[in-house]
N, C-alpha and C positions, 0 to 999 in steps of 0.2 A: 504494500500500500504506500503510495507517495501521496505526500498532503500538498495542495494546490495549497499555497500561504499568498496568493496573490489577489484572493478573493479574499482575504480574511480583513477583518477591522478590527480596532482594538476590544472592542463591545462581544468579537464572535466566541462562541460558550464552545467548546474542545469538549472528547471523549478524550477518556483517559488513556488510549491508546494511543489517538494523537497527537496527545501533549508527550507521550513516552516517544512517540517517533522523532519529533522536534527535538527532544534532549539526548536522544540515542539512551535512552534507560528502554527496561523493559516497565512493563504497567504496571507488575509485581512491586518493582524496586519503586515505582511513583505511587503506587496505591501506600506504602511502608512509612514512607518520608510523610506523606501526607498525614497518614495517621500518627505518627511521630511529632509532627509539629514543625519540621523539617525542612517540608514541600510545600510546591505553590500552593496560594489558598482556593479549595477546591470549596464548590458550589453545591447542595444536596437537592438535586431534582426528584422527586418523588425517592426513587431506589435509584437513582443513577447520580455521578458526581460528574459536575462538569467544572471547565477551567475557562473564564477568559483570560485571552491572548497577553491582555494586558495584566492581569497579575501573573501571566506565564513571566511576561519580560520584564517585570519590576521584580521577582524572583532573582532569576537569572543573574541582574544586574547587583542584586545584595550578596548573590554567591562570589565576585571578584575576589582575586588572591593576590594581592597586594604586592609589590614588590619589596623586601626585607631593605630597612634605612641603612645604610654604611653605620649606624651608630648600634645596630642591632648584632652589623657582621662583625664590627668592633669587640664589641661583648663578648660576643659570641666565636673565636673562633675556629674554625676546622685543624680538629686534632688528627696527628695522624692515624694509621690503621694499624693493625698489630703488626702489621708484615712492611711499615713505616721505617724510616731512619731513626725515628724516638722509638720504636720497641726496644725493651731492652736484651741482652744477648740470653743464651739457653740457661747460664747459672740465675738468670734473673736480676743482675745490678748491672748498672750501667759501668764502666770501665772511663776513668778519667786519665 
């Protein structure tokens, strides 16, 4: 199924399948978040849940992942790995 989104307005009410095609989720995983508290906010029509477009993409838009401040990677830096120049050798101390 491909969703024609070139008819849609921001007003248009989505199955939950087609809001899971739009985010590449399955309906499973959007039926979960929704119930969770998670997911876009889903509409209760009779027994059925519907999604406008537009809290699909004001959603969407509060999901952003920020890029980390230089003051965060400051803080923060990348240790090495075990298998690193700082691992230290097989008796376990480092050798000065």
């Amino acid at each position: 199924m491909s969703l024609d989104t070139t008819a849609l307005t921001e007003d248009s009410l989505l199955t939950t399948e087609e809001v899971a095609e739009l985010l590449r989720l399955s309906p499973g995983r959007l039926r979960n978040l929704r119930c969770q508290g998670r997911g876009p906010v889903g509409y209760r029509i009779g027994r059925s849940v519907r999604y406008s477009l537009k809290s699909v993409r004001l959603w969407v838009a509060a999901q952003a992942d920020p890029a980390p401040s230089t003051e965060s990677i400051a803080a923060n830096p990348v240790r090495s790995t075990a298998l690193g120049p700082s691992a230290p050798p097989e008796g376990g101390r480092h050798e000065d």
